[in-house]
C-alpha positions as CSV (number, residue, x, y, z in Angstrom):
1,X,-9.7,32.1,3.7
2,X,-12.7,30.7,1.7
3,X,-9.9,29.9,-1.3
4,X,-7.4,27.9,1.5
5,X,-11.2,25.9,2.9
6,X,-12.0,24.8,-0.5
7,X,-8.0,24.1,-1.3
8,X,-8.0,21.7,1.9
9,X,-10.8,20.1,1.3
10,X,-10.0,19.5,-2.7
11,X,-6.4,18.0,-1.0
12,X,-8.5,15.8,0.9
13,X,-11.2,14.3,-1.8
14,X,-7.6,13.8,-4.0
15,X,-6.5,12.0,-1.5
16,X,-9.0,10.1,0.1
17,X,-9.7,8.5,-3.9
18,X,-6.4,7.9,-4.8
19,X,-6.1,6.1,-1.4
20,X,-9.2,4.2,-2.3
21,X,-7.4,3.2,-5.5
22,X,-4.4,1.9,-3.8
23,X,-6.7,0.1,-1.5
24,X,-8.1,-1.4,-4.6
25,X,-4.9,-2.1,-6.0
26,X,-3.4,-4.0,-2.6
27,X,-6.3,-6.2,-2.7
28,X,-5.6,-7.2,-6.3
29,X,-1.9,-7.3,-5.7
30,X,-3.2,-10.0,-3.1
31,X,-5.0,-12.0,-4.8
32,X,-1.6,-12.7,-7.4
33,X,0.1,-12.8,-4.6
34,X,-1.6,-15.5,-2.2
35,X,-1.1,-17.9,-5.6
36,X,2.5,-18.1,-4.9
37,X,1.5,-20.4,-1.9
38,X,-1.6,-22.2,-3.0
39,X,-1.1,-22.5,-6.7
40,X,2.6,-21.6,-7.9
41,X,1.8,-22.2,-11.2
42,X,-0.9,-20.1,-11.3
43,X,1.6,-17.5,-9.9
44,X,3.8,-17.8,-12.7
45,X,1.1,-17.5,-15.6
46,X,-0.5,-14.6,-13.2
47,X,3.0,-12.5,-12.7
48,X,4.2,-13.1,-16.7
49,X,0.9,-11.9,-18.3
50,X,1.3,-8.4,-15.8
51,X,4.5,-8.4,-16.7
52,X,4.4,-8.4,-20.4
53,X,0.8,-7.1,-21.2
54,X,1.0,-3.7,-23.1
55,X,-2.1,-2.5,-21.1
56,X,-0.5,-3.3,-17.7
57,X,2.8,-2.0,-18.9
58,X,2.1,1.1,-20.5
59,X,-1.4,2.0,-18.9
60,X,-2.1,1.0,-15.6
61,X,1.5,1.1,-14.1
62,X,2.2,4.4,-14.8
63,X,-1.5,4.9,-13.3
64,X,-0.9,3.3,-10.3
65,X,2.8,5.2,-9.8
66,X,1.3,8.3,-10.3
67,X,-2.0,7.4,-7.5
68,X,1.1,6.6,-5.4
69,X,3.0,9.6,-5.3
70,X,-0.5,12.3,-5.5
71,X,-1.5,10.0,-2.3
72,X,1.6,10.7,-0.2
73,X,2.2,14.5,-2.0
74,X,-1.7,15.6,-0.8
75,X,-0.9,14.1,2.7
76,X,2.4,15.5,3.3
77,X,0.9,18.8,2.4
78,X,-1.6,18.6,4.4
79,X,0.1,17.5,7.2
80,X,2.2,20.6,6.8
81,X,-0.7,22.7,6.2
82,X,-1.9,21.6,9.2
83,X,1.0,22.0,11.3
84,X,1.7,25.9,10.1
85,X,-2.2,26.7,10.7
86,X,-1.6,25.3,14.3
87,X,-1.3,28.9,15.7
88,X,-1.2,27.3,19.4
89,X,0.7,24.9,20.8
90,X,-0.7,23.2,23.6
91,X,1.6,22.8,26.9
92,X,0.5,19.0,27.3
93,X,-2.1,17.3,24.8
94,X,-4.5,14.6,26.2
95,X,-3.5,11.6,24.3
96,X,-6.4,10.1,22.8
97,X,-8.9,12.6,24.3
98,X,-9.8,14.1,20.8
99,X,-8.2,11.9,18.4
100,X,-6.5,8.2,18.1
101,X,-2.9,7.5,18.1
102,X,-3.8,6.3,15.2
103,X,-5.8,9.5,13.7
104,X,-2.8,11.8,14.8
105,X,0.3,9.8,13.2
106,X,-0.8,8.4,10.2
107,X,2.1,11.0,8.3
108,X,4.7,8.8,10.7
109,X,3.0,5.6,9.5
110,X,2.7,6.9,5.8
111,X,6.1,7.7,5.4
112,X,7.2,4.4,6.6
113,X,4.9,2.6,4.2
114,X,6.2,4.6,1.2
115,X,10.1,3.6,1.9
116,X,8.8,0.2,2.1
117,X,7.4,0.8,-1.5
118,X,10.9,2.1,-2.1
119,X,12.6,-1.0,-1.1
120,X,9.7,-3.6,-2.9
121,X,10.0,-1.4,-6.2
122,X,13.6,-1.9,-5.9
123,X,13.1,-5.6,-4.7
124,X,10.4,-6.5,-8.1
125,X,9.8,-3.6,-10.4
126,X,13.9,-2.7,-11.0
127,X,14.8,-6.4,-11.1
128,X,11.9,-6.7,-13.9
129,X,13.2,-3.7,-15.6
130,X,16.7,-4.9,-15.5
131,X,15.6,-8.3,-16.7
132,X,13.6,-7.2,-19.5
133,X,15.3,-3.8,-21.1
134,X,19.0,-4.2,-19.9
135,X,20.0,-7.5,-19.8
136,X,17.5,-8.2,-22.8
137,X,16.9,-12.2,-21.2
138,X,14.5,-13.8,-23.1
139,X,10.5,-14.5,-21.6
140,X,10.7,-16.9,-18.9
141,X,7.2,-17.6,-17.7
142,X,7.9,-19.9,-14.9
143,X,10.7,-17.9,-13.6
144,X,9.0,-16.1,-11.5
145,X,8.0,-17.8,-8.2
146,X,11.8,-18.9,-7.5
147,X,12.7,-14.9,-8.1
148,X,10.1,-14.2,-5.2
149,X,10.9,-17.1,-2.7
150,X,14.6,-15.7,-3.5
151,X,13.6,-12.4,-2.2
152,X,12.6,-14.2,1.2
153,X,15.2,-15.4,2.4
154,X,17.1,-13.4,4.4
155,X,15.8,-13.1,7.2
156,X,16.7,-9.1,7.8
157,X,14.1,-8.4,4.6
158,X,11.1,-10.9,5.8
159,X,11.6,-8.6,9.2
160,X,11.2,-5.3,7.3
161,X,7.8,-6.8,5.3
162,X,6.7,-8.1,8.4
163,X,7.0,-4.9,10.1
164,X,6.0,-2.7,7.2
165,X,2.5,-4.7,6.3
166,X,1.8,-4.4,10.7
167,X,2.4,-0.1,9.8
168,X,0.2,-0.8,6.9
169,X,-2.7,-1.9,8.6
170,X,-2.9,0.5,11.4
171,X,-2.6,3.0,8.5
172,X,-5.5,1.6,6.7
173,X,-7.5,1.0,10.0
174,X,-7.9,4.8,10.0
175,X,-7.4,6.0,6.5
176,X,-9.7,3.8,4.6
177,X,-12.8,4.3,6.5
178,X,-11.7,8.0,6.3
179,X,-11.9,7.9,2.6
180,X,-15.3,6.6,2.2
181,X,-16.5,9.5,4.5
182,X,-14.1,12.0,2.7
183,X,-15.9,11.4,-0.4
184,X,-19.1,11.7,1.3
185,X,-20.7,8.6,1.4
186,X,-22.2,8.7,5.1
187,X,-26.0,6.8,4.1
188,X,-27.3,4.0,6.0
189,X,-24.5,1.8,4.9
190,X,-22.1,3.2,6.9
191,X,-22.1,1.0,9.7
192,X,-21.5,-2.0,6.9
193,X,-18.6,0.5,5.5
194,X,-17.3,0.7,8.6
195,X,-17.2,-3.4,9.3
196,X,-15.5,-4.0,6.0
197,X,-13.4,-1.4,6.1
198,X,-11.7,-2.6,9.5
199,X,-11.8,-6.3,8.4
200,X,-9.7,-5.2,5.3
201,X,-7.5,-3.6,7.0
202,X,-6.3,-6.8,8.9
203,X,-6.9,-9.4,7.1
204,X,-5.3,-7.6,3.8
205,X,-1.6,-7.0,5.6
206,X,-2.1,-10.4,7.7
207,X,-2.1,-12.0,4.4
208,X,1.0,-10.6,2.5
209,X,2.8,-11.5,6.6
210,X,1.4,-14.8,5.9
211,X,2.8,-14.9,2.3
212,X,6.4,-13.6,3.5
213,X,6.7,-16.0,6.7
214,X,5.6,-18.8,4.1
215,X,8.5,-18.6,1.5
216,X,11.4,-17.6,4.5
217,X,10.6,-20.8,6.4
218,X,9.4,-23.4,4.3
219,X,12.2,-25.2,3.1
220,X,10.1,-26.7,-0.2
221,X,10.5,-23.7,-2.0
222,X,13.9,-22.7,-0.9
């Protein structure tokens, strides 16, 4: 039993960081991002240097893959650890008596954000690979921004980022001030953790909506 406790609880700290550094990450992705809208240029230089710097490439991607799939492994298995210790099932369970919506589904939300990732890896990363290593194009630093607005366009795919970034931020309205207290930092700052923890998690995905609702209808960049 003691072994299983400090198992748990090891699945949770793994967790709780790597979320923190895909928190970390989304913000950054952001930032690039927001460029695309305010300073296109900007976007291109941005998007070629991650695309072609050895450090990026070669270091922190694979970095950044692999805090993608321990996040989701540790939560699925705790979610099933959790599910198999639940030795009761209760006849009728109190909604939001002893735990949000929001606290009790985030494997449902989870799941949905990581086929998202799916389909934006698929949408960026494989069309960069393909660019690069199979069709062997040469560097085109300003090709960029019109390969993004491209992406936009159909209406059926700005639906599904819409949709995914308003999962993403109920998933980060629990799970990121979760981490902070996962990893034990409950001090006086809390309250302040708290309060930027829940601003983040709005204003973050209300962004990248922003961002996808900006290429699909504004006919400048089509």
């Amino acid at each position: 039993m003691s072994g299983l406790i400090k198992s748990s609880i090891a699945r949770k700290v793994v967790m709780a960081l790597s979320g923190l550094f895909l928190v970390f990450f989304l913000g950054q992705h952001f930032v690039i991002n927001i460029t695309s809208v305010i300073a296109p240029d900007t976007f291109n230089e941005w998007s070629h240097f991650m695309g072609y710097n050895v450090l990026v490439q070669y270091l922190l991607q694979p970095v950044l893959i692999a805090g993608v799939i321990v996040h989701f492994a540790m939560g699925i298995a705790l979610e099933l650890k959790n599910n198999k210790a639940r030795a009761v099932k209760y006849k009728q369970y109190n909604g939001g008596a002893n735990a949000s919506w929001m606290s009790r589904n985030m494997i449902i939300t989870g799941l949905v954000v990581l086929a998202f990732l799916g389909l934006h890896m698929y949408d960026f990363w494989i069309q960069e690979i393909s660019y690069k290593y199979i069709a062997m194009n040469p560097e085109d630093p300003t090709r960029y921004l019109e390969e993004t607005v491209h992406k936009f366009e159909p209406f059926w795919r700005t639906i599904i980022y819409v949709i995914s970034f308003v999962l993403l931020a109920l998933h980060l309205w629990h799970g990121f001030a979760s981490s902070f207290q996962t990893v034990g930092l409950n001090n006086k700052y809390s309250a302040g953790i708290q309060t930027f923890t829940k601003i983040y998690s709005i204003a973050i995905p209300l962004g990248f909506i922003f961002i996808a609702l900006y290429h699909h209808f504004n006919p400048l960049t089509h």
